[in-house]
Chimera marker file (.cmm) of the C-alpha trace (Angstrom):
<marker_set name="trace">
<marker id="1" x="51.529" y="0.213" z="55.131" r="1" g="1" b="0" radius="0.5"/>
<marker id="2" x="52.796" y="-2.239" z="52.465" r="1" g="1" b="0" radius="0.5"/>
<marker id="3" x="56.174" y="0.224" z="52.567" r="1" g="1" b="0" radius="0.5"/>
<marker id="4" x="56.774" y="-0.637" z="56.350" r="1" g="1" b="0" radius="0.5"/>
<marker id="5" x="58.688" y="-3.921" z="57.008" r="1" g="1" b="0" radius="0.5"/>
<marker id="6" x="57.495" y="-4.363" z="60.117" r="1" g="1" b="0" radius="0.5"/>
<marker id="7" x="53.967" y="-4.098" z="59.153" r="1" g="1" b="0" radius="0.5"/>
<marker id="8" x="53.913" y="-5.331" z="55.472" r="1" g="1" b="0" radius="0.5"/>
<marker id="9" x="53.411" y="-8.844" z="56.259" r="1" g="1" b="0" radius="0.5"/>
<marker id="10" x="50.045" y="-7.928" z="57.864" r="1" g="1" b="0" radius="0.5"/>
<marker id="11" x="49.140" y="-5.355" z="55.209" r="1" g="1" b="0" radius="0.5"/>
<marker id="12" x="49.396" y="-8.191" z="52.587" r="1" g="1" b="0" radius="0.5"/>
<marker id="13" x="47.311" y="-10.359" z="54.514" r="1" g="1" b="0" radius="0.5"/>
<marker id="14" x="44.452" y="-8.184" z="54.917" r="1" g="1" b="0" radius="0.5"/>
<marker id="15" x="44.501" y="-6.815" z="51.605" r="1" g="1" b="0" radius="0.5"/>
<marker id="16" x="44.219" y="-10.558" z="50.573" r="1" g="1" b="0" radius="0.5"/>
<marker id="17" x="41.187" y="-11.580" z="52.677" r="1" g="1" b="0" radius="0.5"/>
<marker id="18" x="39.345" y="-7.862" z="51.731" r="1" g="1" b="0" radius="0.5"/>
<marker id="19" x="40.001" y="-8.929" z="48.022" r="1" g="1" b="0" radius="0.5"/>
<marker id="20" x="39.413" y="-5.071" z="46.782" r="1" g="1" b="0" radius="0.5"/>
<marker id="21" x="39.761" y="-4.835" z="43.444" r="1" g="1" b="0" radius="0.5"/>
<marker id="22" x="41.844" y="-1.541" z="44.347" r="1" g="1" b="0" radius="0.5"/>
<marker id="23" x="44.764" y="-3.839" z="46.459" r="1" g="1" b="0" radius="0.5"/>
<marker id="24" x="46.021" y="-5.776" z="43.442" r="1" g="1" b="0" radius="0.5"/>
<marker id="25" x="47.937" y="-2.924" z="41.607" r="1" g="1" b="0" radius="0.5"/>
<marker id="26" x="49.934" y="-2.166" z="45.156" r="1" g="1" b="0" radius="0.5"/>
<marker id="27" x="50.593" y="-5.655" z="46.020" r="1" g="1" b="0" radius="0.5"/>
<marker id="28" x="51.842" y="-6.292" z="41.973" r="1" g="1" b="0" radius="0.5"/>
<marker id="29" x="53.789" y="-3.303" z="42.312" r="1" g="1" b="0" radius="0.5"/>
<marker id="30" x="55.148" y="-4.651" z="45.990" r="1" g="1" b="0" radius="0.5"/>
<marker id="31" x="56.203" y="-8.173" z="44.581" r="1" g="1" b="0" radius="0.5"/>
<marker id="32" x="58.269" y="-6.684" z="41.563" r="1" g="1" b="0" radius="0.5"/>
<marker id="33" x="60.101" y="-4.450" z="43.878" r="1" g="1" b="0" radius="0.5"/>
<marker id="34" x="60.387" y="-7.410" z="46.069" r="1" g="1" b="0" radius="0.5"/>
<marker id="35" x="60.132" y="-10.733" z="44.972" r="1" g="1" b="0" radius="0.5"/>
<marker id="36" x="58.214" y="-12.372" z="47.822" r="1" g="1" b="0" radius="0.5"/>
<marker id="37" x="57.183" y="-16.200" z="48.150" r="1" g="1" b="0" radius="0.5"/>
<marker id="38" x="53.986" y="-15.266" z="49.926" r="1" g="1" b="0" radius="0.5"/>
<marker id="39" x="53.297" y="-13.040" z="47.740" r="1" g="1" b="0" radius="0.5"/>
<marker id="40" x="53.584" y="-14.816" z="44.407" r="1" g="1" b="0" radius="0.5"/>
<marker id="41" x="50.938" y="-17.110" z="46.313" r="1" g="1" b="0" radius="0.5"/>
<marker id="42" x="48.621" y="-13.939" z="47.096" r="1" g="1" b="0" radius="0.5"/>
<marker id="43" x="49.006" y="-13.019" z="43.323" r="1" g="1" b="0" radius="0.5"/>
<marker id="44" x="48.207" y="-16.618" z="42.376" r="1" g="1" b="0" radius="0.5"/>
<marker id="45" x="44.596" y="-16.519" z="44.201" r="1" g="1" b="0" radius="0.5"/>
<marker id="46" x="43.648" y="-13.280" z="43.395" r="1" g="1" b="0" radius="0.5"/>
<marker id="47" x="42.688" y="-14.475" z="40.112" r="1" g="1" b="0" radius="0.5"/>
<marker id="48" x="43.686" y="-11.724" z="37.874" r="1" g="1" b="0" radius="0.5"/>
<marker id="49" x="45.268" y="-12.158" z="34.573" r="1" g="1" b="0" radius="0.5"/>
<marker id="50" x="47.526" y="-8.526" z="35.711" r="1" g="1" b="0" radius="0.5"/>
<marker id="51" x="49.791" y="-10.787" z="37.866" r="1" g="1" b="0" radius="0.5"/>
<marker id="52" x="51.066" y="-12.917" z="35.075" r="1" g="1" b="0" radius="0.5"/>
<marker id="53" x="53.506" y="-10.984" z="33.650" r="1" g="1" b="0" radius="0.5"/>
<marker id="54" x="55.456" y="-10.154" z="36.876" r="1" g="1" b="0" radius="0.5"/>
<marker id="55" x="54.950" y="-13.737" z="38.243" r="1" g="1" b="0" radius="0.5"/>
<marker id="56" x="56.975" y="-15.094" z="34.775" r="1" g="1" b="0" radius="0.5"/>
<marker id="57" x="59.637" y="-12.373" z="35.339" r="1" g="1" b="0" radius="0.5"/>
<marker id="58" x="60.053" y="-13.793" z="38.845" r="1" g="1" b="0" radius="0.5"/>
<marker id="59" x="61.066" y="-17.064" z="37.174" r="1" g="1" b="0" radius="0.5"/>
<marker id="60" x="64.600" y="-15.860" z="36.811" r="1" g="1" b="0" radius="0.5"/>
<marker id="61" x="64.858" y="-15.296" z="40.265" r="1" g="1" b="0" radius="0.5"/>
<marker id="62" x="68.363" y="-16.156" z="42.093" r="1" g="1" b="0" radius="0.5"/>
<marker id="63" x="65.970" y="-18.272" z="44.947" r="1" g="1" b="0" radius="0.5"/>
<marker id="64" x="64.468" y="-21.150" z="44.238" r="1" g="1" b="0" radius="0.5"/>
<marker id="65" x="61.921" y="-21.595" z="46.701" r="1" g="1" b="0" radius="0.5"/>
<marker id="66" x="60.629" y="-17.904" z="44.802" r="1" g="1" b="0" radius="0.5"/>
<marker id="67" x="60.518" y="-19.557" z="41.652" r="1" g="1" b="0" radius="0.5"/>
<marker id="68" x="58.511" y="-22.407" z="43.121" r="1" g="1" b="0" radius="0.5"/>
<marker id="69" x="56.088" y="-20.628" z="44.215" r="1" g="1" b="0" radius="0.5"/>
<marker id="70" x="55.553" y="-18.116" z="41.363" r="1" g="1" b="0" radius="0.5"/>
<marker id="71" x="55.309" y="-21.312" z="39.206" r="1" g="1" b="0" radius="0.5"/>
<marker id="72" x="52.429" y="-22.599" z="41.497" r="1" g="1" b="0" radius="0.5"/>
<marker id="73" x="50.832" y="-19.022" z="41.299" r="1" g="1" b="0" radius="0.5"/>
<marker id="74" x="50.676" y="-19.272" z="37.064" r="1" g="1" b="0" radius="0.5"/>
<marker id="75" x="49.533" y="-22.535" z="37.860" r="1" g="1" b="0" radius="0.5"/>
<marker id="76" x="46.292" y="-21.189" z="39.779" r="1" g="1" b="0" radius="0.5"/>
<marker id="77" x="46.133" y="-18.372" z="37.332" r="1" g="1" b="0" radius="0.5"/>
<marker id="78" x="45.299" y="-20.666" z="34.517" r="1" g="1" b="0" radius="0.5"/>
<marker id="79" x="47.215" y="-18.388" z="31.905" r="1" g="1" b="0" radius="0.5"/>
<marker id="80" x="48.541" y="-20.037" z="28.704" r="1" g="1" b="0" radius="0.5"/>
<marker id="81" x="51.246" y="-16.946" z="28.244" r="1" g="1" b="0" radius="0.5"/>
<marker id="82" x="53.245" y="-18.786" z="30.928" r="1" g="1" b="0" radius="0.5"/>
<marker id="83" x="53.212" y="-22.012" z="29.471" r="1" g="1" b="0" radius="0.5"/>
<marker id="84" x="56.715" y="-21.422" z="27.840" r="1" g="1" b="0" radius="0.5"/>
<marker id="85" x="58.377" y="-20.173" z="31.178" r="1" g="1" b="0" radius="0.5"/>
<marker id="86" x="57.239" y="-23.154" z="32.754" r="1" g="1" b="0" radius="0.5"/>
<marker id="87" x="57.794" y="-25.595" z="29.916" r="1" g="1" b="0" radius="0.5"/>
<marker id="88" x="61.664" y="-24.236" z="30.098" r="1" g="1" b="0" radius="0.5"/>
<marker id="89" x="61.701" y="-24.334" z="34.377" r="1" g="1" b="0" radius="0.5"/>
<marker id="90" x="59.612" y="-27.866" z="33.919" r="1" g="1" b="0" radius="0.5"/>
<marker id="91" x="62.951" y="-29.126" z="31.770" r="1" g="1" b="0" radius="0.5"/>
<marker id="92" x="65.928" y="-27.447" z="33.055" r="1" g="1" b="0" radius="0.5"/>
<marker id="93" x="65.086" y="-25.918" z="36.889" r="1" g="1" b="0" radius="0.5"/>
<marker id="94" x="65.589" y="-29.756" z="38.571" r="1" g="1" b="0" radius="0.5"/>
<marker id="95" x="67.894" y="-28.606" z="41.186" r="1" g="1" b="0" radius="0.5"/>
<marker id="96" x="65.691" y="-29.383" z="45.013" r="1" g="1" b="0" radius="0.5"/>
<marker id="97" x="64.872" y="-26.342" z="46.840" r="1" g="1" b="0" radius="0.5"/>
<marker id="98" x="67.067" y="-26.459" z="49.834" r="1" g="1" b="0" radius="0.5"/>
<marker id="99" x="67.082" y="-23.142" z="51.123" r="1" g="1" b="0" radius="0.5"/>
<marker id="100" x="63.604" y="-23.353" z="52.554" r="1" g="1" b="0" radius="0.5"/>
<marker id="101" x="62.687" y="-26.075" z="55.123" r="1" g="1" b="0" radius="0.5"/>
<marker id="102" x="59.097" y="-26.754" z="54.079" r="1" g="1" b="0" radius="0.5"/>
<marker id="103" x="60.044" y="-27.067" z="50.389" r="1" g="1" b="0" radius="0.5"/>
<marker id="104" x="63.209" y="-29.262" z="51.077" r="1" g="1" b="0" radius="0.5"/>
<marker id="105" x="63.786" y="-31.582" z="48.395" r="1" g="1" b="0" radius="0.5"/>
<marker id="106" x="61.287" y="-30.434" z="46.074" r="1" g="1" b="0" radius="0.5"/>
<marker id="107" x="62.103" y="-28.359" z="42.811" r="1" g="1" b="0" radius="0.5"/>
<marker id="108" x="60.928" y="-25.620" z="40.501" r="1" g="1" b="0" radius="0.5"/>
<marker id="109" x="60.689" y="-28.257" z="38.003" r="1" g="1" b="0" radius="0.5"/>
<marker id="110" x="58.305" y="-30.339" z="39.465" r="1" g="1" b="0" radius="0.5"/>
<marker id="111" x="56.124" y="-27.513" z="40.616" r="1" g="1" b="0" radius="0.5"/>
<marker id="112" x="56.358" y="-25.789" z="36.700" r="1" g="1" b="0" radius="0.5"/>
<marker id="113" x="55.519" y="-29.265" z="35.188" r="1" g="1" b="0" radius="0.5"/>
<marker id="114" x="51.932" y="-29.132" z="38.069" r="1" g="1" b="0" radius="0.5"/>
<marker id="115" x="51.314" y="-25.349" z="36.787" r="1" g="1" b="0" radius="0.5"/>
<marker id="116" x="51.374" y="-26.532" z="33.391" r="1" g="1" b="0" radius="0.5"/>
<marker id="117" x="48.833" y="-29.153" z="34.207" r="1" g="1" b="0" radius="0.5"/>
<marker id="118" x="47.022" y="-27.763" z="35.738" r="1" g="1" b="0" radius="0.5"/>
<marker id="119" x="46.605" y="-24.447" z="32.966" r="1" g="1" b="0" radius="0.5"/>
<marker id="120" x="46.251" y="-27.559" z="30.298" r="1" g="1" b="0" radius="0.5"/>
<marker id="121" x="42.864" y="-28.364" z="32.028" r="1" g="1" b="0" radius="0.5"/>
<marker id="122" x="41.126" y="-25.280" z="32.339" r="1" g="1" b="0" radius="0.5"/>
<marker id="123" x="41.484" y="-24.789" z="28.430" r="1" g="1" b="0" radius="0.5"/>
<link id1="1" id2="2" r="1" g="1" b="0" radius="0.2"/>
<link id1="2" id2="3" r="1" g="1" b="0" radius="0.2"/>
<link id1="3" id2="4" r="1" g="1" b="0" radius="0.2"/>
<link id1="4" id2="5" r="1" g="1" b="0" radius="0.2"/>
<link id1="5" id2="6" r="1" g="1" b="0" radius="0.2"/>
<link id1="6" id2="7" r="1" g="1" b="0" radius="0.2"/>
<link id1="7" id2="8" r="1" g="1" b="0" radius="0.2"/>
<link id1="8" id2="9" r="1" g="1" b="0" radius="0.2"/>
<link id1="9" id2="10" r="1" g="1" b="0" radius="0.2"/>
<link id1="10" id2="11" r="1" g="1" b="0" radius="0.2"/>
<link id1="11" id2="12" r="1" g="1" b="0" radius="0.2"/>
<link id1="12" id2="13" r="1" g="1" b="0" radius="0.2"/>
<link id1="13" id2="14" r="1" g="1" b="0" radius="0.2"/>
<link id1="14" id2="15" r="1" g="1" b="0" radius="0.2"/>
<link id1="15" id2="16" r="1" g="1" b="0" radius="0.2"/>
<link id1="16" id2="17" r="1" g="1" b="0" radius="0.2"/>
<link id1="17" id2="18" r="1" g="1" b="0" radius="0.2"/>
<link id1="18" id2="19" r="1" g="1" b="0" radius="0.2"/>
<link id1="19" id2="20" r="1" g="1" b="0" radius="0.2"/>
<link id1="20" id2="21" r="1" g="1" b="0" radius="0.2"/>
<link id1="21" id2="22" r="1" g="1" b="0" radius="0.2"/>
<link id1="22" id2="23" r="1" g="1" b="0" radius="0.2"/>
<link id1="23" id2="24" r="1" g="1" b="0" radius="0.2"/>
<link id1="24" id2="25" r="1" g="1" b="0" radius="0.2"/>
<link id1="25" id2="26" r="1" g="1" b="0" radius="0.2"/>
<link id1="26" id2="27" r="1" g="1" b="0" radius="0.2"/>
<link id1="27" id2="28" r="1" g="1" b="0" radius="0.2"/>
<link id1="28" id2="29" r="1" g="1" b="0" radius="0.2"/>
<link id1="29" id2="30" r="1" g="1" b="0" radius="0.2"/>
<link id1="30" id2="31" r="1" g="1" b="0" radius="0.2"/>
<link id1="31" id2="32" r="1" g="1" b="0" radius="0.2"/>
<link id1="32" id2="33" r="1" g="1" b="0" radius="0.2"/>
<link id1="33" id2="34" r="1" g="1" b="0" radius="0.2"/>
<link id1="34" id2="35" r="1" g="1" b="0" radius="0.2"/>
<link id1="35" id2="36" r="1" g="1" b="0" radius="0.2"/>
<link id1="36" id2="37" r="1" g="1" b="0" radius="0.2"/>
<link id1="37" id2="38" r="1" g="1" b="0" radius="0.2"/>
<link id1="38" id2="39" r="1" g="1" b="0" radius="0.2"/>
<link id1="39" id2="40" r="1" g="1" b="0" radius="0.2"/>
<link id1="40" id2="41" r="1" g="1" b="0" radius="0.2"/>
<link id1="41" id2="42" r="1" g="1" b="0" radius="0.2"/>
<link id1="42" id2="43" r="1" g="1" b="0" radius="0.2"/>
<link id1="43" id2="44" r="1" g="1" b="0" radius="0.2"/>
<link id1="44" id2="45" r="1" g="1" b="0" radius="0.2"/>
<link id1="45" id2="46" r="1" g="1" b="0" radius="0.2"/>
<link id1="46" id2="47" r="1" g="1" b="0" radius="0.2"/>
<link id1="47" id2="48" r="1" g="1" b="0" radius="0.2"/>
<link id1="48" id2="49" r="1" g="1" b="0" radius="0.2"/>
<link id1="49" id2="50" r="1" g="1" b="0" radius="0.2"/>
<link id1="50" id2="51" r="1" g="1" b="0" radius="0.2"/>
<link id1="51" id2="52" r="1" g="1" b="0" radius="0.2"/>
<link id1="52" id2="53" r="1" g="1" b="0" radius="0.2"/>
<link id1="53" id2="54" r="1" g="1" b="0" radius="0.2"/>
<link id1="54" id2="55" r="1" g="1" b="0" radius="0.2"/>
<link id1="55" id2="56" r="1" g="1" b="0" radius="0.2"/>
<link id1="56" id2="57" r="1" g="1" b="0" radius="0.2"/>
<link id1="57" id2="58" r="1" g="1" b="0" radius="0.2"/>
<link id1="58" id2="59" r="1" g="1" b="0" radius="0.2"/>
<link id1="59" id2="60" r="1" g="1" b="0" radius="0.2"/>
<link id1="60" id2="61" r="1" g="1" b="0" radius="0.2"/>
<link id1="61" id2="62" r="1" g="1" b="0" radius="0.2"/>
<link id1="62" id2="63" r="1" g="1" b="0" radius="0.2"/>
<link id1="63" id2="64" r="1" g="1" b="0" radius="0.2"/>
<link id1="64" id2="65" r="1" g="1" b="0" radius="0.2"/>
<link id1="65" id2="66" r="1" g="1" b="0" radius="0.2"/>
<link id1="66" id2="67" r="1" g="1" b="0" radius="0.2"/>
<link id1="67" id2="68" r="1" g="1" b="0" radius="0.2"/>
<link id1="68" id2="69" r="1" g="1" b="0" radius="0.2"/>
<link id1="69" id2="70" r="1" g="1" b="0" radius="0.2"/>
<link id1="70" id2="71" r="1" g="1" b="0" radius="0.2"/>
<link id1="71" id2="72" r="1" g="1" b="0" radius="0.2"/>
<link id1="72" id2="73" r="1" g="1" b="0" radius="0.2"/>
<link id1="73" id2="74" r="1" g="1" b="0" radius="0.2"/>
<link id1="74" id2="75" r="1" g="1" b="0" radius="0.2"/>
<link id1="75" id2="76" r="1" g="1" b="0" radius="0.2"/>
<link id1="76" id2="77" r="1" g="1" b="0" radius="0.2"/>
<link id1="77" id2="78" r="1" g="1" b="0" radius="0.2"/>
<link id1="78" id2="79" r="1" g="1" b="0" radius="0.2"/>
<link id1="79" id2="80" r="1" g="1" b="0" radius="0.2"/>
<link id1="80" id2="81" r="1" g="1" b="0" radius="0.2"/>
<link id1="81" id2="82" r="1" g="1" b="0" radius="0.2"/>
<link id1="82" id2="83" r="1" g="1" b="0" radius="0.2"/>
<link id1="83" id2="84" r="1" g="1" b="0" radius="0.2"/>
<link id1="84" id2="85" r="1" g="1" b="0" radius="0.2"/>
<link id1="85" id2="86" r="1" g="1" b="0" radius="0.2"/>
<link id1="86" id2="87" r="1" g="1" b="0" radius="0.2"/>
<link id1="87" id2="88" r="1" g="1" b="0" radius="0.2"/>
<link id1="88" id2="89" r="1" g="1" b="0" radius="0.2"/>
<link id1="89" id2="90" r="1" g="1" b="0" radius="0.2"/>
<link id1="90" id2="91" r="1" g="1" b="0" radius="0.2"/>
<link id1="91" id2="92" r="1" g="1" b="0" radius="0.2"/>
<link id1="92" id2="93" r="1" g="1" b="0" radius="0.2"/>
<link id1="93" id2="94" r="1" g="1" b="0" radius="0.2"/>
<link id1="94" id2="95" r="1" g="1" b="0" radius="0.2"/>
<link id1="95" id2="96" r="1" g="1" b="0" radius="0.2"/>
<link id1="96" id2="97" r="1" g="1" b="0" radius="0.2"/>
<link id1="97" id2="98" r="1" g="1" b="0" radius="0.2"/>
<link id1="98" id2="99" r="1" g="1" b="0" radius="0.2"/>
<link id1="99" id2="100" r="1" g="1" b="0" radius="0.2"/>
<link id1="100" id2="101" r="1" g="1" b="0" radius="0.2"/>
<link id1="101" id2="102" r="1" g="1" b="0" radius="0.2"/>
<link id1="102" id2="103" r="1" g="1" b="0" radius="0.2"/>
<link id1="103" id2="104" r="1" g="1" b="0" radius="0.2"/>
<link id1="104" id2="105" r="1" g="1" b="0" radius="0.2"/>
<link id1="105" id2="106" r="1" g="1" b="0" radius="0.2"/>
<link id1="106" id2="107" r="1" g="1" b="0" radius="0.2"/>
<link id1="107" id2="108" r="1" g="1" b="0" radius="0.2"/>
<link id1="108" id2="109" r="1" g="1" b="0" radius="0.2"/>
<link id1="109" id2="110" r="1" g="1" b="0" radius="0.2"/>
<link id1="110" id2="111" r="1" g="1" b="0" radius="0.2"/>
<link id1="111" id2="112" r="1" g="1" b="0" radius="0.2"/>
<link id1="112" id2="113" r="1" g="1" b="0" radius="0.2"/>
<link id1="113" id2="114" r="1" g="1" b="0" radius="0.2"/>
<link id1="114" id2="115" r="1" g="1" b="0" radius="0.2"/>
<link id1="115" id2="116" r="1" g="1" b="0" radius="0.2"/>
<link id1="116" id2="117" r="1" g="1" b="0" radius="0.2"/>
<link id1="117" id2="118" r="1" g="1" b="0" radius="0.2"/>
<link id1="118" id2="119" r="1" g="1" b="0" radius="0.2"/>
<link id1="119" id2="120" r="1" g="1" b="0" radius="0.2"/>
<link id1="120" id2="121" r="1" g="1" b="0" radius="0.2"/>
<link id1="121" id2="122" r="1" g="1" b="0" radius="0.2"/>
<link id1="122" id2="123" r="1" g="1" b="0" radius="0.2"/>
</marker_set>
């Protein structure tokens, strides 16, 4: 279902609440075809260390607001690889999101410098 557009919204979601260890490799292999905000969030509480590496790749994303939140996912991943991708969003991604309303006038900088933070204090 996670191929349908109609219906891949509502596959994500219930692959998220089931949790099965089985879902992660199809919704990884969903958000690098597709970089997806929601997604990058799903990825980011799932808790796996698998979803690092596409999460950093989707901080050279064209959209902001997907760089935002793949920089909040690392964040809740905890992962010290993505210190450097964040370190280099936290100092030179300042521009405010403004092609999303909820994340109007925030930026992937200030969101990268949280992730980093927060990563800092689970060591």
């Amino acid at each position: 279902m996670l191929s349908e557009p109609f219906v891949s919204s509502r596959a994500v979601e219930a692959l998220a609440k089931l949790h099965d260890e089985k879902a992660l490799a199809p919704l990884i292999r969903l958000f690098e075809e597709e970089y997806n905000p929601s997604l990058a969030t799903v990825l980011g509480h799932w808790g796996d260390a698998r979803a690092v590496e596409p999460l950093m790749k989707a901080m050279g994303c064209p959209h902001s607001h997907v760089r935002f939140y793949a920089a909040r996912a690392l964040g809740n991943l905890g992962d010290d690889r993505a210190i450097p991708v964040l370190e280099w969003a936290r100092d030179n991604d300042t521009t405010p999101i403004t092609d999303t309303k909820s994340l109007h006038g925030k930026s992937v900088a200030s969101a990268a410098g949280a992730a980093i933070e927060k990563i800092r204090a689970t060591q």
